[in-house]
C-alpha positions as CSV (number, residue, x, y, z in Angstrom):
1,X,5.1,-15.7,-22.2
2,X,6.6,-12.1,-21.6
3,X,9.9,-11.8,-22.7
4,X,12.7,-9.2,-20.6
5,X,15.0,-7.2,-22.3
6,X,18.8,-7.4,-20.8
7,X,17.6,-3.4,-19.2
8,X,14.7,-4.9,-18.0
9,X,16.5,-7.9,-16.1
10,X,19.1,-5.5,-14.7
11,X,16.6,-3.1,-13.3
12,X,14.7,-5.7,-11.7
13,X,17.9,-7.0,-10.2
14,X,18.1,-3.3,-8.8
15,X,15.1,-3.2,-7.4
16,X,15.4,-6.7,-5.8
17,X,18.2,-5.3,-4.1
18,X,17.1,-2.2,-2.5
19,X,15.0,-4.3,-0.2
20,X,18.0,-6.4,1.2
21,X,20.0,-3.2,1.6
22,X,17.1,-1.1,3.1
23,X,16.8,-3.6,6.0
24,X,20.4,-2.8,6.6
25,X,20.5,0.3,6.2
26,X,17.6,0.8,9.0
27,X,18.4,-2.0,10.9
28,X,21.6,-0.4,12.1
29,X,19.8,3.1,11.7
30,X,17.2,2.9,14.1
31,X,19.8,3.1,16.9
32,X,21.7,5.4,16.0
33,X,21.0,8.8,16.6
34,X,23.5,10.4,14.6
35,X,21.1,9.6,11.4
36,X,18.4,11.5,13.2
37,X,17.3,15.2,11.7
38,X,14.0,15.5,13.3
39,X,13.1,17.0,16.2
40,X,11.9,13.8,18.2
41,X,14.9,11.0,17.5
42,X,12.8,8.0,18.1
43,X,16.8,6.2,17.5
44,X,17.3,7.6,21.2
45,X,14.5,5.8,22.8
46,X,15.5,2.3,21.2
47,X,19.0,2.7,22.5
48,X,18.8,3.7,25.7
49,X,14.7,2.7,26.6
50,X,15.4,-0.9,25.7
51,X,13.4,-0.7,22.5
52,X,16.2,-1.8,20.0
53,X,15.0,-5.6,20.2
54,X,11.2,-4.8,19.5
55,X,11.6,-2.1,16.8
56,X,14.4,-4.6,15.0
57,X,11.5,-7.2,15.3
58,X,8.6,-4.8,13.6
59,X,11.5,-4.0,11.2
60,X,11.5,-7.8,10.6
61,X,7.6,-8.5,10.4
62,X,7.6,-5.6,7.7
63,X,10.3,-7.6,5.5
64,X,8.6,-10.7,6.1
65,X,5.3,-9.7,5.1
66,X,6.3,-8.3,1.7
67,X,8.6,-11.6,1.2
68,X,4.8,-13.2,1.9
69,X,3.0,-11.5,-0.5
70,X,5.8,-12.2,-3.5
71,X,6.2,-15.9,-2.8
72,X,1.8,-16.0,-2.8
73,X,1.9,-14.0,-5.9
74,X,4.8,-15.7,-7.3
75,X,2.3,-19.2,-6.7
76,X,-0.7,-17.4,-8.2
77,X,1.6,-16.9,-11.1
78,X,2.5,-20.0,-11.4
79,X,-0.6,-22.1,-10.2
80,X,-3.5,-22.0,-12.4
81,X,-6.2,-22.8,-9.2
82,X,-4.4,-20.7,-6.8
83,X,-4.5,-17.9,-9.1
84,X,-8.5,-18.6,-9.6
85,X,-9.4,-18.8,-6.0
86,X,-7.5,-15.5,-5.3
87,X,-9.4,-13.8,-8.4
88,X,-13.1,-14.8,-6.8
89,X,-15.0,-11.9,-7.0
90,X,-16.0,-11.6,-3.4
91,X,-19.1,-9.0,-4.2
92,X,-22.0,-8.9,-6.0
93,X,-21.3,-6.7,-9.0
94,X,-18.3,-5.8,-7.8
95,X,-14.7,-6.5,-9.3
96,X,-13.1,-6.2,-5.8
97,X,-11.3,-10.1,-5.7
98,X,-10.4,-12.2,-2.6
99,X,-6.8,-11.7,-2.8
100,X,-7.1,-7.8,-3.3
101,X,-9.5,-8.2,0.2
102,X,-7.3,-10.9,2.1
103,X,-3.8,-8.9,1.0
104,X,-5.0,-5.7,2.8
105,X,-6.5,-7.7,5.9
106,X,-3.2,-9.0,6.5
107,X,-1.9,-5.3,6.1
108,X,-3.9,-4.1,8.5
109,X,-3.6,-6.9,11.0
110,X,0.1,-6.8,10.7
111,X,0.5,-2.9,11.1
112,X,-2.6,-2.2,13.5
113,X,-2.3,-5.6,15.9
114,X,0.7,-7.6,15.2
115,X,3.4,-4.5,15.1
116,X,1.6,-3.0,18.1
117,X,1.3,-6.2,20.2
118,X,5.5,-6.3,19.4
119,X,6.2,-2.8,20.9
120,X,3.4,-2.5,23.3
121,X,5.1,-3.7,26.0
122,X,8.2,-2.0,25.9
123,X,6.8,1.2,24.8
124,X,4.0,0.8,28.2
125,X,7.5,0.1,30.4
126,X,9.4,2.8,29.0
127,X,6.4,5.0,30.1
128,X,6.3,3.6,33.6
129,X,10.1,4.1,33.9
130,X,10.1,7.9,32.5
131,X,7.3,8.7,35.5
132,X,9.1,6.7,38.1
133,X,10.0,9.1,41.3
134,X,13.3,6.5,40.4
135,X,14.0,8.5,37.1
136,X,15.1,11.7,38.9
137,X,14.0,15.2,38.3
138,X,16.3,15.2,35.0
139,X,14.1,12.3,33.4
140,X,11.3,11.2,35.4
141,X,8.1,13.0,35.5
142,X,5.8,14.0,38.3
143,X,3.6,10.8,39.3
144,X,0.8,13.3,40.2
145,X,0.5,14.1,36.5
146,X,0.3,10.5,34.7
147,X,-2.4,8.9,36.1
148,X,-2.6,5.2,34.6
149,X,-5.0,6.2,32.0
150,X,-2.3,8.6,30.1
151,X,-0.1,6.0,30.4
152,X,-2.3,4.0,27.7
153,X,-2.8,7.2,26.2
154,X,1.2,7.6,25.4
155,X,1.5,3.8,24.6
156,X,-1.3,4.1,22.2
157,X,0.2,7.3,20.5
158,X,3.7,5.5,20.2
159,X,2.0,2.1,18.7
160,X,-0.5,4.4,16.3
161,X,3.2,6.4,14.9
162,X,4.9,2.7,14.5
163,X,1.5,1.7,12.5
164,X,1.3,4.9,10.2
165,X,4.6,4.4,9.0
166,X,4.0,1.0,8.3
167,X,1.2,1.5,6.0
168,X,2.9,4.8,4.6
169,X,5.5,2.4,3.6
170,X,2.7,-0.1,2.1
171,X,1.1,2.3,0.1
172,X,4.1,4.2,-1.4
173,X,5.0,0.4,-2.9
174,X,1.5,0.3,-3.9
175,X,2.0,3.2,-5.6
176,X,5.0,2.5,-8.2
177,X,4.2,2.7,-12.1
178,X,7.1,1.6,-13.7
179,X,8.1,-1.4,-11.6
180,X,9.5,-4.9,-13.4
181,X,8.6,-6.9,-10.3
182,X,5.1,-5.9,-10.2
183,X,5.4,-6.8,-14.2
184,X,7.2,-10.2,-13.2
185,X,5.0,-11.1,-10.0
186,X,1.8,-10.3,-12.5
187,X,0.3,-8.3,-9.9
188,X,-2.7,-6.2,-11.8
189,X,-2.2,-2.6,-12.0
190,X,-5.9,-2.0,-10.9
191,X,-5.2,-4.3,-7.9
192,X,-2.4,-2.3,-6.9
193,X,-4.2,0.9,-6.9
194,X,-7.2,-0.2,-5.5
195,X,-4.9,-1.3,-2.3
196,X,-3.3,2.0,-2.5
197,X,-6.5,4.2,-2.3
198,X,-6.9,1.7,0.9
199,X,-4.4,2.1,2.1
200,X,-3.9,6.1,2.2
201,X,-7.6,6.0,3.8
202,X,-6.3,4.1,6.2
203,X,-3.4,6.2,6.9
204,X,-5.7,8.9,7.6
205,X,-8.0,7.3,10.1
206,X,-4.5,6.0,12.0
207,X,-3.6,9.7,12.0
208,X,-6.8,11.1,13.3
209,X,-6.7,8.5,15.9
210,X,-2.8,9.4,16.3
211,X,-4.2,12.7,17.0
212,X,-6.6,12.0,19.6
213,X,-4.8,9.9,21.5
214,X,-2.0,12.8,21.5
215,X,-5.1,15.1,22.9
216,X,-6.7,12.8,25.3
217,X,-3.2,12.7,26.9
218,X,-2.5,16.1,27.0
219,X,-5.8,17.4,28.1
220,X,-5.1,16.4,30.8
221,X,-2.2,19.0,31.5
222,X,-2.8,22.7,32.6
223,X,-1.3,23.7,29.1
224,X,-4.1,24.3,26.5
225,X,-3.9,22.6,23.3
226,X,-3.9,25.1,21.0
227,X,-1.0,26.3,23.3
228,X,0.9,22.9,22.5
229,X,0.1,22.6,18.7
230,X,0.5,25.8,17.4
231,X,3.0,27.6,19.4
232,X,6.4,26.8,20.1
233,X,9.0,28.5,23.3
234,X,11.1,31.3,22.2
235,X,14.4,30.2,21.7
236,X,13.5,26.7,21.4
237,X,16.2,24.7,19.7
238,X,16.1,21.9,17.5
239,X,15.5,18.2,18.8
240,X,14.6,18.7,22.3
241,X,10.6,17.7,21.2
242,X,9.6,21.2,21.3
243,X,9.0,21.1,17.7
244,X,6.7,18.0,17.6
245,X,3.5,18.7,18.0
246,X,3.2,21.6,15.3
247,X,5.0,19.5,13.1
248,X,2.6,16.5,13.6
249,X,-0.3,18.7,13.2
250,X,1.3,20.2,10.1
251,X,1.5,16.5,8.6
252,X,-1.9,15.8,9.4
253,X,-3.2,19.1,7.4
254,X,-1.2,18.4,4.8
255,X,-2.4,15.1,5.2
256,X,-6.3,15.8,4.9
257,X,-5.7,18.2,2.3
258,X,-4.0,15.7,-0.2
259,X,-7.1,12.7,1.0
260,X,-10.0,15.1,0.5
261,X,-8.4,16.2,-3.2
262,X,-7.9,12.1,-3.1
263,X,-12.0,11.8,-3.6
264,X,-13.5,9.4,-5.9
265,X,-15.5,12.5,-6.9
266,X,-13.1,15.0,-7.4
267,X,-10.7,12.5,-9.2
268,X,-13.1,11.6,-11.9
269,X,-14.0,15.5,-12.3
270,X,-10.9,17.0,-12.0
271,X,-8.5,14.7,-12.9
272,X,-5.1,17.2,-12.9
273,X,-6.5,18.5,-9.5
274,X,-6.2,15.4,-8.0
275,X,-3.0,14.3,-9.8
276,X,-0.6,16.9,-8.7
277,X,-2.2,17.8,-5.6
278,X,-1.0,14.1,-4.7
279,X,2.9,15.2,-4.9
280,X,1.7,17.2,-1.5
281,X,2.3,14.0,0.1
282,X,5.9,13.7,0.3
283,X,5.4,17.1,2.0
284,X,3.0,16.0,4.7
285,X,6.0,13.1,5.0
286,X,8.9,15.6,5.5
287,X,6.9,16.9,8.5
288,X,6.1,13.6,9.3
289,X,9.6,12.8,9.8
290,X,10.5,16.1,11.5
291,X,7.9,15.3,13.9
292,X,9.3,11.8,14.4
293,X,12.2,10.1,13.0
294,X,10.7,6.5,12.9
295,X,8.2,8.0,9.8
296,X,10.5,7.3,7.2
297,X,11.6,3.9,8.4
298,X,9.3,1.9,6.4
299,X,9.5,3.9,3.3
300,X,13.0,3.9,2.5
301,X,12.3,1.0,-0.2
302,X,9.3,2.7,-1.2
303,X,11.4,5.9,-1.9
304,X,14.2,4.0,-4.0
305,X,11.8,2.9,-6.3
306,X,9.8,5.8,-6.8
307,X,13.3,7.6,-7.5
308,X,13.4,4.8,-10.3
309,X,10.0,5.4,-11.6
310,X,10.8,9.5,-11.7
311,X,13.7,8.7,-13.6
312,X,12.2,7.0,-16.3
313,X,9.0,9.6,-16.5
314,X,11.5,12.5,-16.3
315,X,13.6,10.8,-19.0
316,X,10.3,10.0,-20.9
317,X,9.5,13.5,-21.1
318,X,12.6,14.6,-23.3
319,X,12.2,11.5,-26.1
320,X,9.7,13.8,-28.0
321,X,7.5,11.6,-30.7
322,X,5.2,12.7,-34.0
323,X,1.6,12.1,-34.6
324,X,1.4,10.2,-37.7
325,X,-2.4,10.1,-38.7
326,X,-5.2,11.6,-37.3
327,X,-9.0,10.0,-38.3
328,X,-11.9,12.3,-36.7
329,X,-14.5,9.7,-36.6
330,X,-18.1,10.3,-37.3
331,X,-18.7,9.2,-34.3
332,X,-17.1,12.7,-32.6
333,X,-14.1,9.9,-31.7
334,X,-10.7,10.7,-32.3
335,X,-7.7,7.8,-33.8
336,X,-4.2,9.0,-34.0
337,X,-1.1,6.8,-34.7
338,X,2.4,7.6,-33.0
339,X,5.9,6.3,-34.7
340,X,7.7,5.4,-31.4
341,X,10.0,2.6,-30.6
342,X,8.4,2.1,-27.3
343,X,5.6,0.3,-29.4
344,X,7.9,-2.9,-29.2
345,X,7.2,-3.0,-25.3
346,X,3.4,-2.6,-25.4
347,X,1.2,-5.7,-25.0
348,X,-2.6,-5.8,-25.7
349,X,-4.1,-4.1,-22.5
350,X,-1.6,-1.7,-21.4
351,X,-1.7,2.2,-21.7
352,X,0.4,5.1,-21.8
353,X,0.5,8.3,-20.4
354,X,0.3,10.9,-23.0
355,X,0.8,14.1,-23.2
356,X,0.9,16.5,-25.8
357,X,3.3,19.8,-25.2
358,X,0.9,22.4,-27.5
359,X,-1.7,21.9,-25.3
360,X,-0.3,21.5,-21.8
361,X,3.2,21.1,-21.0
362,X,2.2,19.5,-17.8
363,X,-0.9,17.5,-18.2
364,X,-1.0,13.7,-18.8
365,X,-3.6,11.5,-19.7
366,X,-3.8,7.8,-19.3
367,X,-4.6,5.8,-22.8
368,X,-5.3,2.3,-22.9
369,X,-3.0,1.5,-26.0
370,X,-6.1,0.1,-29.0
371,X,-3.2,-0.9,-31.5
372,X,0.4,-1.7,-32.1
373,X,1.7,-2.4,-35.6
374,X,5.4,-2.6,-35.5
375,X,6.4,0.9,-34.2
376,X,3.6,2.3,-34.3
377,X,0.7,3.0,-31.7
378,X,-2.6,3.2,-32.0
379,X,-5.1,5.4,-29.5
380,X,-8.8,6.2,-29.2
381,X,-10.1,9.1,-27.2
382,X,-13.4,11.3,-27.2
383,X,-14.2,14.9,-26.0
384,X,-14.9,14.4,-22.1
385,X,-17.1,17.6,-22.2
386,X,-18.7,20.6,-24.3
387,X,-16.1,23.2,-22.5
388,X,-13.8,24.1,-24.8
389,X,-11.6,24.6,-22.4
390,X,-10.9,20.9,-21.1
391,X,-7.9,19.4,-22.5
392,X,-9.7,16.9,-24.9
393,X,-11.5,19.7,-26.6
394,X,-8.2,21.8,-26.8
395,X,-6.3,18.3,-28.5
396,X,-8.8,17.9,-31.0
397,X,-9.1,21.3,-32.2
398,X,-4.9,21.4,-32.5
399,X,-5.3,18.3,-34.3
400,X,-8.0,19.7,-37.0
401,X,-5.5,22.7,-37.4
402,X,-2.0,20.5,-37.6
403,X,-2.1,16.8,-37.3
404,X,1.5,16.1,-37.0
405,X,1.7,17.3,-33.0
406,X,4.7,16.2,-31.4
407,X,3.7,13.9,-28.1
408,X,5.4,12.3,-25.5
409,X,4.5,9.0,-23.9
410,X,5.4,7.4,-20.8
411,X,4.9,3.7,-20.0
412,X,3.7,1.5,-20.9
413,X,1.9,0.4,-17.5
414,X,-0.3,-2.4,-16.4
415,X,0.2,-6.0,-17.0
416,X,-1.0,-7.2,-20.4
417,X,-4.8,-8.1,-20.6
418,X,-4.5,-11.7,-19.3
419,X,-7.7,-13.4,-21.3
420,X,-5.5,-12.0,-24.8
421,X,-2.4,-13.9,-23.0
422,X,-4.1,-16.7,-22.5
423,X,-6.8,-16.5,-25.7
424,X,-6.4,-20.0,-27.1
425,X,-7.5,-21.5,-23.8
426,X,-10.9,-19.9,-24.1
427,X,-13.5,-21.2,-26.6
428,X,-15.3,-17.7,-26.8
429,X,-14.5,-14.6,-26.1
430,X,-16.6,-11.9,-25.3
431,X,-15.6,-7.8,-25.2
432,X,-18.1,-5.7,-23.6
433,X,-17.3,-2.3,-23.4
434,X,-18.6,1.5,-23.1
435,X,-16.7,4.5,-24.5
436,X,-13.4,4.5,-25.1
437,X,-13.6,1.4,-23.0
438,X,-13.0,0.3,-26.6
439,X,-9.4,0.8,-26.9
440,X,-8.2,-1.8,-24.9
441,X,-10.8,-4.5,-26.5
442,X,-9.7,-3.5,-30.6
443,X,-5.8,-4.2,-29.1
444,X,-6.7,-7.5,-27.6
445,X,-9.0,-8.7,-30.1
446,X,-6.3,-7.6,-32.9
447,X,-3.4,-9.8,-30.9
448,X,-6.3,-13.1,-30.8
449,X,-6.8,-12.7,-34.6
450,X,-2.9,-12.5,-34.9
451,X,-2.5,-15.9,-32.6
452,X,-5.4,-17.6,-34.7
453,X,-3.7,-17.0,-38.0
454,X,-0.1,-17.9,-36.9
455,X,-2.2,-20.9,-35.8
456,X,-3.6,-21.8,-38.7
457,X,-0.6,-21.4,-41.0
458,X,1.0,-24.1,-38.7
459,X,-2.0,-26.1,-39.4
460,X,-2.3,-25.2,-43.7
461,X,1.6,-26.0,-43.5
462,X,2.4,-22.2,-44.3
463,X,5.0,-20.0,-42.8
464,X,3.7,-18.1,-40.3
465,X,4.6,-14.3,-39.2
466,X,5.9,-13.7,-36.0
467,X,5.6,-9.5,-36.6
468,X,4.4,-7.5,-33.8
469,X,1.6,-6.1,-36.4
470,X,-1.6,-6.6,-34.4
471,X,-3.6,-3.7,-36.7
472,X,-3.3,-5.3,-40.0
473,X,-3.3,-9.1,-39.2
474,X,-5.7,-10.5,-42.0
475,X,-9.0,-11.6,-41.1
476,X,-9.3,-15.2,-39.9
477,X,-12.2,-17.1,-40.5
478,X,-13.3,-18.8,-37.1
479,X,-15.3,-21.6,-38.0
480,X,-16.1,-24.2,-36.1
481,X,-12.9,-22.4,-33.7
482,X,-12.5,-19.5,-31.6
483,X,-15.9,-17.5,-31.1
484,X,-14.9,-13.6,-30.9
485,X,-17.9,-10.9,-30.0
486,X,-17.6,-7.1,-29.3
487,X,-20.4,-5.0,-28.0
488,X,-20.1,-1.5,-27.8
489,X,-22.3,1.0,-25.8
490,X,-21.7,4.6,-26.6
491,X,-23.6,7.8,-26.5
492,X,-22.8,8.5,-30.0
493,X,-24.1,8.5,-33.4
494,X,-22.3,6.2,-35.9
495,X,-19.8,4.2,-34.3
496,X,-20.6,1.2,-36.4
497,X,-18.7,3.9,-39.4
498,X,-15.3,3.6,-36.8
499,X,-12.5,3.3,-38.7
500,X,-11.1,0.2,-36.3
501,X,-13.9,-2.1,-37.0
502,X,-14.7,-1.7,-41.1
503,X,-13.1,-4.8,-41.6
504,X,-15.7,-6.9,-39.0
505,X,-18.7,-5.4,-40.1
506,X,-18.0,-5.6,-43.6
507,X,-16.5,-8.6,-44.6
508,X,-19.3,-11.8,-45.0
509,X,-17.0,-14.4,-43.0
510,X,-16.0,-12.2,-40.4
511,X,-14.1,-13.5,-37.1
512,X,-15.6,-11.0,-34.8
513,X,-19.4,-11.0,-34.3
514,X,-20.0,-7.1,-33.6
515,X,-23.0,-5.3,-32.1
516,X,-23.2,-1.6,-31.3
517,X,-25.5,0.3,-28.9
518,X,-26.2,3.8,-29.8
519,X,-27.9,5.7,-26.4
520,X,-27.0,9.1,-27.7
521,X,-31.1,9.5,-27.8
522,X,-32.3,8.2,-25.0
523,X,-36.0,8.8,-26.2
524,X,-36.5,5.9,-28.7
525,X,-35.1,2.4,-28.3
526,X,-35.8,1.4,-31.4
527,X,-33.2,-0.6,-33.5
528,X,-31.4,1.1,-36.4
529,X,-29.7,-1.8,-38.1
530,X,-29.4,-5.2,-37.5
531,X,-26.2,-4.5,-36.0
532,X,-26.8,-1.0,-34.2
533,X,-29.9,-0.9,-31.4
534,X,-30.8,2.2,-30.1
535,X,-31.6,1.0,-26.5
536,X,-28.8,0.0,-24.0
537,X,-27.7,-3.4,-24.0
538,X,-28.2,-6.6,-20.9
539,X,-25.6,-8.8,-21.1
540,X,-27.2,-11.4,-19.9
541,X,-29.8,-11.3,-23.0
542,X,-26.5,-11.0,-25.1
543,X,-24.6,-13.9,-23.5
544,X,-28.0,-16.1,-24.0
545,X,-28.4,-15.1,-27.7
546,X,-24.8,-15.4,-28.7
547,X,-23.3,-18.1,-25.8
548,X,-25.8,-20.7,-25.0
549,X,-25.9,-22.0,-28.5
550,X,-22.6,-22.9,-29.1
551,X,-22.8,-24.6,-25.2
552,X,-23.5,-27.5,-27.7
553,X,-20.9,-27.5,-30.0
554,X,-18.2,-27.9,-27.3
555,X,-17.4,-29.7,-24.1
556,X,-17.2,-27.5,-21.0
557,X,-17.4,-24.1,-22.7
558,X,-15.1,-22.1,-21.9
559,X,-15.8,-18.2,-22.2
560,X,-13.4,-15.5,-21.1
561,X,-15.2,-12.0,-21.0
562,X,-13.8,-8.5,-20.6
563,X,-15.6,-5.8,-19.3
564,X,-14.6,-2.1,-19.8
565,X,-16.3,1.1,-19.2
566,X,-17.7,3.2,-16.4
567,X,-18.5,2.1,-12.8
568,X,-22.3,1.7,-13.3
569,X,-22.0,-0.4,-16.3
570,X,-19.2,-2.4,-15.3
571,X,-21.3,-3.8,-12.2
572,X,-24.3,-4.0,-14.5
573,X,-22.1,-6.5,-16.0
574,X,-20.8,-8.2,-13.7
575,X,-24.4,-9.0,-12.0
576,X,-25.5,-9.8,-15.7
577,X,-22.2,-12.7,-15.5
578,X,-23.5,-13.8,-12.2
579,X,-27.1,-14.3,-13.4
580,X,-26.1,-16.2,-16.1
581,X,-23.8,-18.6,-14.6
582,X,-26.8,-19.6,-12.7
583,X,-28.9,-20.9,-15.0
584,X,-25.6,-22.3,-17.2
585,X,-23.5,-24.0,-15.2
586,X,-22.0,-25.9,-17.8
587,X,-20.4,-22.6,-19.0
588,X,-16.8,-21.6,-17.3
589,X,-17.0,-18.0,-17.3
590,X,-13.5,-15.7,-16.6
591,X,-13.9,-12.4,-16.4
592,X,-11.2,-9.9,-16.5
593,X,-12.4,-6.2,-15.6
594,X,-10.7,-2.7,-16.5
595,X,-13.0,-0.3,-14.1
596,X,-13.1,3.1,-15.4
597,X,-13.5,4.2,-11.6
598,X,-9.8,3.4,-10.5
């Protein structure tokens, strides 16, 4: 069970509040033009275009709809079944789960049918009443210009704002690192990130559709559109709409800039690139809300917490730490050890964001966190290219010269790996990983062995050791217990010589079965060892060498598997699960994923 610190308790408490008071806050703001600073006050249309009672309500639906998704995660949490039917993989070698699908469903039915459906109507009457000959020359516009069809136009271009901001607010919540009530609710940080890369797709579509709408309506006026987007009257003051449509089309550039930079492709490749091009957003959202008010509506909680999150990162950059060891593995890996007293908050599974001053004051690099041992913490990473220019290269070559690099960390993030949490419900336990996708399986496994030898002292009578030392926990013998196996894929020479893992392959009555897949020569696939094959490795083949015998030795087997490493060989493994359970159906198979593509 996860245990908070008095700080932690009084920061959730914080955050648990801003929602409460950002409902008031907007609730009274959204009719009050005197909050307004952008060009078109959407506050004036609620009061005076009988729109206060409809925008209240979506203000309502949004609240509603995140109090929803607590109290469902809050029951997944708490619910063994519930959490199992909302972690069905819904795809074929996929890790995508029903309740990451039904979650953004509901998002998008809420802010692209139900929010719409609540202002529709008094958005399309306020229309109707701002052409009526009733209006008067000082409101009303000529009939002979709004045929009925720009009438839909204009309702669609009001309901299509109301939705952006909606899932602007969604995806900025999405988008929090250092958040106790995603930690408390258990939501997975992959999950979360997955929804957010959803979700700022979606924005973009709603804003190209924003867009259109905007120039189907207008096309049909004598002014030309490039007239009405990128010019603006001389002597044109501030908030009487003269503004809005270069501002709109300036948060849509902005937009498209920060989405395209947003690419699978380009974040894999150029990680940095991508990272703080992505600050660009809160620029396309300042001219988002100077082309209408009602943009920042749904964000305000989004915005509290993020200010939260920057203040622990920002604050995280000044506690400066020390490299304590550095082992350059044959392998071409790299383990280092940091002395930090943020090593007491890391469980097996999490990572930090590292970043290491000599080499780039700015850059960061997510580490899945491969040991903790009191106050210290333990990280694998490899070269990620031959250019010896790329930050890796740079870190390891700083390291060769002076190991003792100061380094600061931020996090840790992600909810601990849930099969370690839960490791004595699970009769086997199988790591399958590629690359560094290492890391996060030598933490885990090191927190089982700890649980199975505070186990067996209870057992033997012995006082057991509550430490947080997960690295040097003596070895257990498993017998006739707890089944442990690692297989590691890499493309590189001697990993079975990793420092991590000379205790496994060395000692006779070893408690984790290991088995290492060299395809740095993909020409031979003959096997080296007994332990190291040279060709790349099939689950499936593993799980019925290693798995299906023990089927006998217990009732209901019960195997928990982790998969880590990139995406091609994380759905290669997750088909491989699928196969299997086929053909073994007296096997219960969990399988907890950590997708090098998010």
């Amino acid at each position: 069970m996860v245990s908070y610190k008095p700080s932690d308790v009084a920061l959730g408490l914080l955050s648990l509040a801003i929602f409460p008071a950002s409902f008031i806050v907007v609730f009274y703001m959204e009719v009050d033009k005197r909050w307004c600073f952008a060009d078109f006050c959407v506050e004036s249309m609620n009061a005076g275009m009988n729109r206060a009672d409809p925008a209240r309500h979506l203000l309502i639906v949004f609240y509603a709809f995140l109090a929803l998704t607590a109290a469902f995660a809050f029951t997944a949490k708490r619910n063994v079944f519930f959490s199992r039917v909302l972690s069905y993989k819904l795809f074929s070698g996929s890790s995508i789960s029903l309740g990451e699908v039904s979650w953004f469903v509901f998002a998008l039915l809420i802010s692209n049918i139900v929010m719409p459906a609540v202002i529709w109507k008094s958005s399309f009457q306020m229309w109707i009443d701002m052409v009526s000959p009733r209006a008067g020359p000082s409101k009303g516009i000529p009939p002979a210009h709004w045929p009925w069809i720009r009438l839909v136009y204009e309702t669609l271009i009001t309901t299509t704002g109301d939705s952006l901001a909606v899932v602007w607010g969604l995806s900025l919540l999405a988008s929090i690192k250092n958040s106790v009530l995603l930690s408390f609710l258990d939501l997975p940080f992959t999950s979360t990130l997955r929804v957010h890369n959803w979700l700022g797709y979606t924005s973009f579509w709603l804003t190209v559709i924003h867009l259109l709408a905007t120039m189907l309506s207008y096309s049909l006026d004598v002014t030309p559109l490039y007239t009405l987007f990128f010019t603006v009257p001389a002597n044109s003051p501030w908030g009487a709409n003269h503004y809005l449509y270069i501002t709109g089309f300036l948060s849509f550039f902005v937009l498209t800039f920060v989405v395209i930079l947003s690419l699978p492709i380009v974040r894999r490749n150029f990680y940095n690139t991508f990272f703080y091009s992505h600050f660009f957003i809160f620029v396309s959202i300042l001219f988002g809300y100077f082309h209408a008010s009602l943009t920042v509506w749904f964000l305000i909680p989004g915005f509290c917490l993020y200010a939260i999150d920057g203040i622990i990162r920002v604050y995280a950059r000044f506690v400066v730490e020390k490299v304590t060891s550095v082992i350059h593995e044959e392998s071409g890996y790299c383990t280092i050890t940091v002395k930090t007293n943020r090593a007491s908050l890391v469980k097996p599974g999490q990572f930090m964001r590292v970043n290491f001053p000599n080499v780039s004051k700015l850059e960061y690099h997510a580490w899945s966190v491969a040991g903790v041992d009191q106050d210290v913490l333990t990280f694998v990473f490899a070269t990620a290219s031959n250019n010896e220019k790329e930050w890796t290269n740079k870190l390891v070559k700083i390291l060769k010269s002076e190991p003792n690099q100061p380094v600061t960390l931020q996090g840790p993030y992600g909810i601990p790996n849930q099969l370690g949490l839960n490791a004595p419900n699970y009769d086997v336990l199988v790591f399958y990983v590629g690359g560094t996708g290492v890391a996060p399986a030598f933490s885990v496994i090191n927190s089982t062995l700890r649980h199975l030898k505070e186990k067996a002292s209870f057992v033997n009578n012995e006082k057991p050791s509550f430490g947080n030392d997960e690295k040097t926990s003596p070895l257990v013998n498993t017998d006739n217990h707890q089944k442990v196996f690692l297989f590691w894929t890499s493309a590189a020479e001697n990993i079975e010589k990793h420092s991590l893992i000379q205790d496994w392959t060395t000692e006779p009555h070893s408690p984790v079965v290991v088995r290492f897949f060299d395809t740095s020569d993909p020409r031979t696939d003959s096997p080296k060892t007994n332990s190291v094959s040279r060709n790349r490795p099939h689950l499936r083949a593993l799980l019925n060498e290693y798995v299906v015998p023990l089927a006998s030795d217990f009732t209901n087997l019960k195997v928990g598997i982790f998969i880590c490493g990139p995406e091609g060989f994380t759905k290669d493994g997750l088909l491989s699960i699928e196969r299997f359970q086929k053909n073994n159906a007296g096997v219960h198979i969990t399988t907890e994923v950590e997708s090098f593509a998010l």
